[in-house]
Structures are given as C-alpha cells and as structure tokens.
C-alpha positions in Angstrom: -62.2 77.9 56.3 -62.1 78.6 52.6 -65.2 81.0 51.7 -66.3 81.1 48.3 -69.2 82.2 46.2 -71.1 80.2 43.1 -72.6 82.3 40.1 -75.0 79.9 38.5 -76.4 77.2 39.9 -77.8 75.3 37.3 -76.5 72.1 36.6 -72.7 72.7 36.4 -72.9 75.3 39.8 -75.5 72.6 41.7 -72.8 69.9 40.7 -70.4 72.1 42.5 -72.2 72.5 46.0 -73.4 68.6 46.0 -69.5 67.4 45.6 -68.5 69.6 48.3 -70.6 68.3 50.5 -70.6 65.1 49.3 -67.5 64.7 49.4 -66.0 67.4 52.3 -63.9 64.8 54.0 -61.9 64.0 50.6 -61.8 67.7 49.4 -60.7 69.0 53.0 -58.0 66.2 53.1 -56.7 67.6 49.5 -57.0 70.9 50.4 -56.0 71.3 53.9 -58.9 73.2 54.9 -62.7 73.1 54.5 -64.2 75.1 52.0 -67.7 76.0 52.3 -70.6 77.7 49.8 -71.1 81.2 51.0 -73.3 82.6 48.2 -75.1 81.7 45.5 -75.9 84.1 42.8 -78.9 83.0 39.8 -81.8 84.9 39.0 -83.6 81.9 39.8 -85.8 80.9 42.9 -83.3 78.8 44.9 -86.4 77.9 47.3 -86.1 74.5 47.7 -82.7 74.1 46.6 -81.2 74.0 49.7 -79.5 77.2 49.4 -81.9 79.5 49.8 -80.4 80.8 52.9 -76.9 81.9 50.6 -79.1 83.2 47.8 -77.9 87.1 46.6 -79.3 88.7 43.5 -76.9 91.4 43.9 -72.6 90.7 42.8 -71.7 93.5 45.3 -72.3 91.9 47.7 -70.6 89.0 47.0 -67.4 92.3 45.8 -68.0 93.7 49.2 -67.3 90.8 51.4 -64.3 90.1 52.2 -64.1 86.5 53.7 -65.3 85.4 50.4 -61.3 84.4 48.2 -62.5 82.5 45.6 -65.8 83.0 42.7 -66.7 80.3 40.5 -68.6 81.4 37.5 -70.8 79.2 35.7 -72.9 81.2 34.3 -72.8 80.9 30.3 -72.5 83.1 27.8 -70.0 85.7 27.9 -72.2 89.0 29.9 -72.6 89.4 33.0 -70.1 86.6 33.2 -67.2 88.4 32.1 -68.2 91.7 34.0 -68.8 90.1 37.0 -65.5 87.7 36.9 -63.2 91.0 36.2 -65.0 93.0 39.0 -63.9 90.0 41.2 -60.5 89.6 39.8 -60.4 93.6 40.6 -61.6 93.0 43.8 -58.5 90.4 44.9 -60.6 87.4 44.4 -59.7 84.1 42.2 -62.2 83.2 39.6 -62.7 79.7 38.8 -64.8 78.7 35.6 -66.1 76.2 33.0 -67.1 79.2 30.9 -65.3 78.6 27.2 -67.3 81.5 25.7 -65.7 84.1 28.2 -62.3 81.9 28.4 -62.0 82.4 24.6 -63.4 86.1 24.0 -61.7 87.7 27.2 -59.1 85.0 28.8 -56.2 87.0 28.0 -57.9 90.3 29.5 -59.2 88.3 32.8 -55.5 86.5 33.0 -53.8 89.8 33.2 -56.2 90.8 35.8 -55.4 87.8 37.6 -51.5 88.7 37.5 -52.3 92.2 38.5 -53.9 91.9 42.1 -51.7 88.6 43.0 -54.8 86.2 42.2 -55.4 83.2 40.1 -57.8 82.8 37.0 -58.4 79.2 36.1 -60.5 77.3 33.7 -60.2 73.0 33.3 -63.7 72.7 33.1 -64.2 75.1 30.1 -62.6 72.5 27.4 -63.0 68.9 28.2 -65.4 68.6 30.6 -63.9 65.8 33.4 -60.3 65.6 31.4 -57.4 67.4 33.1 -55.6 68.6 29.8 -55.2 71.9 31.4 -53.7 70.8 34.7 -51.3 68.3 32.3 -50.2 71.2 30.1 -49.1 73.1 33.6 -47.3 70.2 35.3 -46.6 66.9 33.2 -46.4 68.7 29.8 -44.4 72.1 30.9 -40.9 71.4 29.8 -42.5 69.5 26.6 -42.5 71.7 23.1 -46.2 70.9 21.9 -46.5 70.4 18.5 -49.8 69.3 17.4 -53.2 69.1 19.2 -56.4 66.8 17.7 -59.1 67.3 19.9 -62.7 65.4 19.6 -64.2 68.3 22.2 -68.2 68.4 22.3 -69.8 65.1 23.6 -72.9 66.3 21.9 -72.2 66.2 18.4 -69.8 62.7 18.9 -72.9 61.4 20.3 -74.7 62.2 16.7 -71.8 61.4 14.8 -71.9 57.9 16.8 -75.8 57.5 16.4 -75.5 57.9 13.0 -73.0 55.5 12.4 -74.0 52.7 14.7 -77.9 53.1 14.2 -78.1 54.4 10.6 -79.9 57.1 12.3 -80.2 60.6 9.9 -78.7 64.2 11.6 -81.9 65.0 12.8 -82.9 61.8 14.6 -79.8 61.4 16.5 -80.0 65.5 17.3 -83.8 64.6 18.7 -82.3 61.7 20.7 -79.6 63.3 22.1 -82.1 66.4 23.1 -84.2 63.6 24.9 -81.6 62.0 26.4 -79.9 65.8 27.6 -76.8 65.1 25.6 -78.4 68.4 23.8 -79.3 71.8 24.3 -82.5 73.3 23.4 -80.9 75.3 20.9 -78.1 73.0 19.8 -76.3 75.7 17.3 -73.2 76.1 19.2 -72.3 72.2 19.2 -73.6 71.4 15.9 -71.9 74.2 14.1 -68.5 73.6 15.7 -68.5 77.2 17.2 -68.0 75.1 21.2 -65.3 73.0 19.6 -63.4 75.9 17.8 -63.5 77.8 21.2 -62.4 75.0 23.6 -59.4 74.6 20.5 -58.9 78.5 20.5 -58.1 77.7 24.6 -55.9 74.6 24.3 -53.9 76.4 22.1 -53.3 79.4 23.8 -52.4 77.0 27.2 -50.0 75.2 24.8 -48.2 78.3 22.4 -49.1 81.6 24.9 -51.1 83.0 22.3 -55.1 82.9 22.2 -56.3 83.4 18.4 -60.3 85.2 18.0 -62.1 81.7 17.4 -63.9 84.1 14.6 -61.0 84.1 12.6 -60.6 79.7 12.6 -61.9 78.1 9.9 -64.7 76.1 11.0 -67.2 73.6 9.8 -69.8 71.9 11.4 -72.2 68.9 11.1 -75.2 69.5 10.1 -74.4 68.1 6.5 -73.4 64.9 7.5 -75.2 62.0 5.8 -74.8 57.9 6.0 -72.9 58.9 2.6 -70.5 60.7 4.6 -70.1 58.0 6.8 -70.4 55.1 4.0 -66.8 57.1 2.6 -65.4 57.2 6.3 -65.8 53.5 6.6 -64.6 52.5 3.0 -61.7 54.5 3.6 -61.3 52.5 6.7 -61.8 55.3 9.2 -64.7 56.5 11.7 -66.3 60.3 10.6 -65.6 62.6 13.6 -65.8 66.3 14.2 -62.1 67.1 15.2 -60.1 70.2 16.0 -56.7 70.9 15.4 -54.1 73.4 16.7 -50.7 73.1 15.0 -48.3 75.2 13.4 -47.5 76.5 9.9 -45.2 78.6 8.3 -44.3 80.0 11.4 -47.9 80.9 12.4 -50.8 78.8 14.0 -53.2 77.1 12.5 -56.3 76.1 13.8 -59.4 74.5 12.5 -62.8 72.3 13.2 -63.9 70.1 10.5 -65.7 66.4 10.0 -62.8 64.1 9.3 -61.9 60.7 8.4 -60.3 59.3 11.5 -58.1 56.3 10.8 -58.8 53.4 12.4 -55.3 53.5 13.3 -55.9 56.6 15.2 -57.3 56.1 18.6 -59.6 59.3 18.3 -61.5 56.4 16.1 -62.9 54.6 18.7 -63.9 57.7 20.6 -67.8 56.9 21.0 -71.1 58.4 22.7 -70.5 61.7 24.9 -67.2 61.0 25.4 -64.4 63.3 24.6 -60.4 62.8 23.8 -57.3 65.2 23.4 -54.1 63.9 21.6 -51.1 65.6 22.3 -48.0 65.1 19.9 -45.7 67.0 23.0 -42.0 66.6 21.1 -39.6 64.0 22.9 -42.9 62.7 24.7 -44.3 61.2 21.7 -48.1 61.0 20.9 -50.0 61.1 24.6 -54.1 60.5 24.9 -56.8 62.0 27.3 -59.7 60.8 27.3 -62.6 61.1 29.1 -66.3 62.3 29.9 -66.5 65.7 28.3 -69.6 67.2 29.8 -72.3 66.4 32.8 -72.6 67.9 35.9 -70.2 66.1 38.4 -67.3 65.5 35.6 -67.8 69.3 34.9 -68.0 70.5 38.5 -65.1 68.2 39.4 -63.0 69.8 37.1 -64.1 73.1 39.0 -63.1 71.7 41.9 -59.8 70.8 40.9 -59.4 74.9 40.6 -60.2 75.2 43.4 -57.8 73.2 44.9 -55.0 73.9 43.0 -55.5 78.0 44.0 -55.2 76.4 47.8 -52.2 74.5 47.3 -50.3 77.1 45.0 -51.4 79.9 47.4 -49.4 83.0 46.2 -47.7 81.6 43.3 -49.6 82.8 40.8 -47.0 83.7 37.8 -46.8 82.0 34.8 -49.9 79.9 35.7 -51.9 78.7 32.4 -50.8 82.8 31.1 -51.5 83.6 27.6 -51.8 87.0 26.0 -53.8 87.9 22.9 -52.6 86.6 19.3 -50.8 89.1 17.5 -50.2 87.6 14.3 -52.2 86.1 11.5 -53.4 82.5 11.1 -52.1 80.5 8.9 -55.1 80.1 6.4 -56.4 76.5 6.3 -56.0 76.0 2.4 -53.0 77.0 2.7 -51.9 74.5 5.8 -50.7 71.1 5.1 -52.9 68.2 6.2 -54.1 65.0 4.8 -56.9 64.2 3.0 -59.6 61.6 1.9 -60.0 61.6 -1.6 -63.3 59.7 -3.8 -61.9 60.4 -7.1 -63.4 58.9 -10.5 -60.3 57.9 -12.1 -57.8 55.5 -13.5 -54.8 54.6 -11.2 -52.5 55.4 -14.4 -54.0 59.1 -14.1 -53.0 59.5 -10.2 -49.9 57.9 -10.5 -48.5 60.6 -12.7 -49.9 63.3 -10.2 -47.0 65.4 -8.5 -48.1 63.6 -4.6 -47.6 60.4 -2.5 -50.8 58.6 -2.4 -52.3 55.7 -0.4 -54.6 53.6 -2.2 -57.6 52.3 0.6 -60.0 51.1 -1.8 -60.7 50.6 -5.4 -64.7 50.2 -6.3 -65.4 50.4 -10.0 -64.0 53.5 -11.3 -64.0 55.2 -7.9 -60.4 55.6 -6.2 -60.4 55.8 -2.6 -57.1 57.7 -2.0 -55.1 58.9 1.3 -52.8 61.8 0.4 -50.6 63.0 2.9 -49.0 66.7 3.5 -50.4 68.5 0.9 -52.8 72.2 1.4 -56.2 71.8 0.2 -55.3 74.6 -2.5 -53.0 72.2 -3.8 -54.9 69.1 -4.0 -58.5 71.1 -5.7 -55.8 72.0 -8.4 -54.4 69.1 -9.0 -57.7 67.4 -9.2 -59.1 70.0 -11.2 -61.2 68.8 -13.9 -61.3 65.2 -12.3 -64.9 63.9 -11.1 -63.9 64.1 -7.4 -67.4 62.9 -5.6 -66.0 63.4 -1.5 -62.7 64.7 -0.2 -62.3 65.4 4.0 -59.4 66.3 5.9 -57.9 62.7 7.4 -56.7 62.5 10.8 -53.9 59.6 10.5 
C-alpha cells in the first residue's frame, strides 16, 4: 500500500482523492499497488468532505510519519508551498505538484533536493493542465535536440481571445463570462497579464535546454489591450490573434517571450479554441510534433498528478536525470534583439517596401494600407527600417 499525503484540497487536490477512488481498480492495475489518501492538509473545514477523518493542520505530522512516500502539493502560490515541499523532499519523501509558481521560482532548488535524499520531484500538471509534454520530453522526446517551443498555455485568456473573436465580445465581457462560467479566477491578473504563461514557458524550457531562466527577466506582454481591431488585423492577415509563448534559441543564448500574435492559419495553434491548450514542438530530425489538450479543470489537472504518481512507482529508485534542470547562468537573449516574424499594417506604396533591405509577404492590400509578413528579422531592425513610415499595427507572427 502506497501512503501519501494531499496539501490543498481545493479543486485540483479534491480532483486528486475522487480519481483515486474513482478509479482504484485502473490506478492499482498501472501502478502495481494501491495507493491510498492518508492526510489532507488545508486550513479549511474538511467537514463534510469526506476526509475529515485524514484532516491535519500541522506538516509535521505529515514529516514525522513515515509510512507516508509521496506529498502532492497543490497548494498555490509559492509559501508555504515551497517550505513545506523542501521539508518533504528533506525528509525522503517525493513531491508531486501542479504548482508553476514554485516550479518556476524554486524548481532547480527543490530538483537538487530531490537528487540529494534519492527521491523524485515531479510536476506535469504545473504547465498544461491534462497534456503530457513533460512525460514526452522524458521518454519520446529524450534523444531529440529541441529547437523551438510555441506554447498556447492558459485556457483562460484563449477562452477571451476566442470570445472575442467569435462573439465580437470586448476584453471585459468575455473576462466576466469566463469568471461566470469558472474559466476565471477572482483576480484574473496572473492569466491576463501573461505572468501563468511566461512561467509554465520558463518550465518547458528548462525540461527541454537544462536551464530554468527567472520568468522576471522574459519579456512579456499580456491581453488586456486587445480590441476587435486587434483581431480585425489578425484576420486580414489571415491568421487567428492568440497569446503564445516561445522558448528558442539565439545567439547562443535562450530566448523566451509571451506576446498576442498573429497565428497563421497555416499554423495549427490557429484553430486552438475555448479553454483548450496546445504545445508545438520543432524536436530536430522529428519534425514539427502537436499536443494538444484541456489545459486546466480539476480531473485533467489531477490526472496529470496522478501520472506522477505513477511514474515515481514504476521508476522506483531511478531517480537521476529525471526532468533535472539547474538554474540559468547566462543572459537572455533580449527579445528585440531575437529574430522572429512579424505582422506589419504599414501605410505605404509597394514601390517603397520593395526597396527595403527584407523578404516580405504581401497578405493583403486595402487602400493605401500594406498588410505585410516579414520573416527573420529582430524587432530593432524592422522599427528602423520603418522609421518614419505610418505603421498603424505590427505583432510578432507565429508561421
């Protein structure tokens, strides 16, 4: 019998106990042994919940028992959480989590914990919600060299982004609907300003390269100044407006960033719609691979927690190497200095921007407004070039 302790039990940590029971014959099967709930840490009244006979209020006792092997924190933010899942890690327990705050700010720390008393530190469910990227990056993807990540990773802000565009709804409309609906936090900031994107980025990358970069230091932009206009200039430039992250690298350095882009239609993070969520993977020799799925709720979250939990069972004592990254030690590569392409709504005459110094794609002429694609170029590069020009909307393309 596998013995193991939930911190949280709100939505993501209730998830977790109903799926083990639910479904004990499956997990029992996958695992080779039954695992059951012995305590459940919140500061809430559990009366009621069914668990009120595990309920502690206090971690050491949860530290102090030692029938309990595995702690699954799902508590948000980044304190007690991070206290609590080093004091475990300490005490020669694995920690399991869907935490991306902690994962981001103190992975590396928590990971070398992990390697230091023989236990695991894992962490699907913090970036993706339901989508195994993680457990692909470990096993399917190991031997591939990685070289570009485009993420569409917070269901909340792609369910605005969607409302907008197939309802003509404005930024604050959709954000109410998606707050009825639970799509939204109370306090939204984290998903509308792209800080839960840049973080769950900041994590894929450091799974992919080694290296986890301070999401403080990634340039990133949000959506609360999305209009229909930005969406009108999407469309015309026959693309869907998305918030996207990317992780690449440039000039031997990573570059990371979160940003509203024009997704070309081409592009099948165009059609990603709703709460969903999608990861493309250029992984070398591979090619361009997709993974797509629901990228928050309770039981796609808590399955992905679950999967942990399974995948400590079945790896046992192997613990080296497993999803280890250290801190970054070098600088980013600044985004205006990183190549990308861009959407360009320039007033001009096409004899003007053919005798610019870059490859263009025209998309759409209307009146004296170019609609351009240019491809490769840094964002430094293309405000100079421009300079003086009337340039009316210009976002970072995703082709």
């Amino acid at each position: 019998m596998t013995q193991i302790a939930i911190l949280g039990f709100g939505n993501i940590g209730s998830g977790v106990a109903e799926m083990l029971t639910r479904n004990a014959a499956y997990i029992q099967e996958a695992a080779g042994d039954d695992i059951a709930v012995k305590y459940v840490l919140d500061k809430r009244d559990l009366t009621g919940s069914g668990y009120e006979d595990r309920a502690v209020k206090s971690m050491q006792e949860i530290l102090c028992d030692p029938s309990v092997s595995i702690v699954c924190e799902m508590m948000g933010g980044t304190t007690p959480a991070f206290e609590y899942s080093l004091a475990a890690l300490k005490a020669g327990k694995s920690v399991v989590t869907s935490n991306k705050a902690v994962v981001a700010k103190h992975g590396a720390e928590l990971l070398q914990a992990a390697k230091e008393n023989g236990v695991h530190y894992l962490y699907e469910a913090s970036v993706g919600g339901g989508i195994p990227i993680l457990h692909a990056f470990d096993d399917s993807l190991k031997g591939c060299r990685i070289d570009r990540i485009d993420g569409i990773l917070n269901g909340t802000t792609n369910y605005i982004l969607t409302r907008m565009h197939d309802c003509g709804s404005s930024f604050e409309d959709a954000l109410d609907d998606a707050k009825r609906l639970g799509y939204a936090e109370a306090d939204p900031t984290a998903d509308v300003s792209g800080a839960d994107t840049c973080r769950k980025i900041c994590i894929l990358a450091a799974v992919a390269w080694g290296k986890l970069v301070d999401s403080d230091t990634v340039y990133c932009e949000g959506i609360t100044e999305m209009t229909d206009e930005h969406n009108a200039f999407a469309a015309s430039c026959g693309g869907a407006l998305k918030l996207v992250a990317t992780a690449m690298q440039s000039n031997g350095a990573p570059s990371l960033s979160v940003s509203p882009c024009v997704v070309m239609s081409e592009n099948p993070l165009a059609s990603v719609k709703g709460v969903f969520n999608a990861v493309k993977v250029a992984a070398g020799d591979m090619g361009d691979l997709m993974f797509y799925g629901m990228g928050a709720g309770k039981f796609p979250t808590a399955g992905a927690v679950i999967s942990d939990i399974l995948a400590i069972l079945r790896r046992g004592d192997e613990t080296d190497s497993y999803r280890f990254f250290t801190n970054n030690t070098c600088e980013l590569s600044a985004y205006g200095e990183t190549k990308y392409a861009y959407c360009v709504k320039v007033k001009a005459d096409r004899k003007t921007i053919d005798a610019m110094p870059f490859t263009y794609t025209l998309l759409k002429e209307e009146n004296e407004d170019l609609y351009l694609l240019v491809e490769d170029m840094t964002k430094k590069e293309l405000d100079a070039l421009l300079c003086g020009m009337t340039v009316s909307m210009c976002m970072r393309a995703i082709i």
